[in-house]
N, C-alpha and C positions, 0 to 999 in steps of 0.2 A: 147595741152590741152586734146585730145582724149583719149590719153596715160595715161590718169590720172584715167577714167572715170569707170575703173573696179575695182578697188581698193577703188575710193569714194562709189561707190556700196559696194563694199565689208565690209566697213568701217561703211556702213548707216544702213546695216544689222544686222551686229554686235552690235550697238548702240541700236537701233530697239530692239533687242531680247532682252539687256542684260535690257534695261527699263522696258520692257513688264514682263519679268519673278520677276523684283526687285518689278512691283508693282501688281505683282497676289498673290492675300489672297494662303493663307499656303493649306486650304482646296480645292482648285482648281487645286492645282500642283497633277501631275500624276506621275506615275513608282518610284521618286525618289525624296526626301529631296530636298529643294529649295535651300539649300545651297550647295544640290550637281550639281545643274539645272547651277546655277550660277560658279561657278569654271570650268564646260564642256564649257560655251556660251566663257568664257571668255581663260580657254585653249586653246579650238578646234575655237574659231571665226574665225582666218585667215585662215582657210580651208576652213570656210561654215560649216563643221560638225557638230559645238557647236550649232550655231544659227539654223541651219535647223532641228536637233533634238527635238531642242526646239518648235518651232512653228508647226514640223507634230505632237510631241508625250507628249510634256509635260504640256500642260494645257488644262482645259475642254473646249472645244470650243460648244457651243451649235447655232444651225440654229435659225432665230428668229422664231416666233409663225407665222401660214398662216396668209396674211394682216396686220403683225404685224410691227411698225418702230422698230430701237432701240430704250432703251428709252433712253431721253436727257440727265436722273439723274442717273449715271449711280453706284447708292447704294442705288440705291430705287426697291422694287420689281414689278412687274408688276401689280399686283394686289392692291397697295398700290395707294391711293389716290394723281394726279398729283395735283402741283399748276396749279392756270389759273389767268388768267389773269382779272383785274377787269371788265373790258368791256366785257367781255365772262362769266362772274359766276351772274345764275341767282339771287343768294341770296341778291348778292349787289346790283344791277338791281332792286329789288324789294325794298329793303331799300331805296333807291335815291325816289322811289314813294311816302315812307311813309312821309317821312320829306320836301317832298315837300308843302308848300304851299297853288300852285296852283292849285292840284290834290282832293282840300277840295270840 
């Protein structure tokens, strides 16, 4: 089974890259055309070549921001307004008071 184990490596890599580069926007690919990105991963993969090209040099990879998570939404911009949750959004918290009642 051990014997196998460089190869499914090799294989997950490949896979790995050839996904990553099929689903980064056009604007994010560097040095070369995405369909040139794609025909290298997919020539060069059983060497490592194709894929490891691709993940040092072909798409913008950016650090995230100090204290920053990713975000979970990941076509939403940072700056853009997340959902939350109802139990955490003061707006609705405060609605629940208005139509209360008991709160007269």
């Amino acid at each position: 089974m051990l014997r196998y184990l460089p190869f499914l490596l090799v294989l997950a890599l490949w896979i790995y890259a050839f996904v990553d580069c099929l689903n980064t926007p056009e604007e994010e690919v560097r040095h070369l055309p995405k369909v040139v990105w794609v025909i290298i991963i997919l020539l060069f993969g059983e060497v490592l070549v194709g894929p490891v090209a691709w993940l040092v040099t072909g798409k913008v990879r950016r650090a995230p921001e100090a204290g920053s998570a990713p975000s979970p939404f990941p076509g939403r911009h940072r700056g853009a307004a997340a959902w939350v949750a109802p139990d955490d959004n003061p707006e609705f918290l405060k609605s629940l008071d208005k139509d209360d009642p008991k709160s007269d």
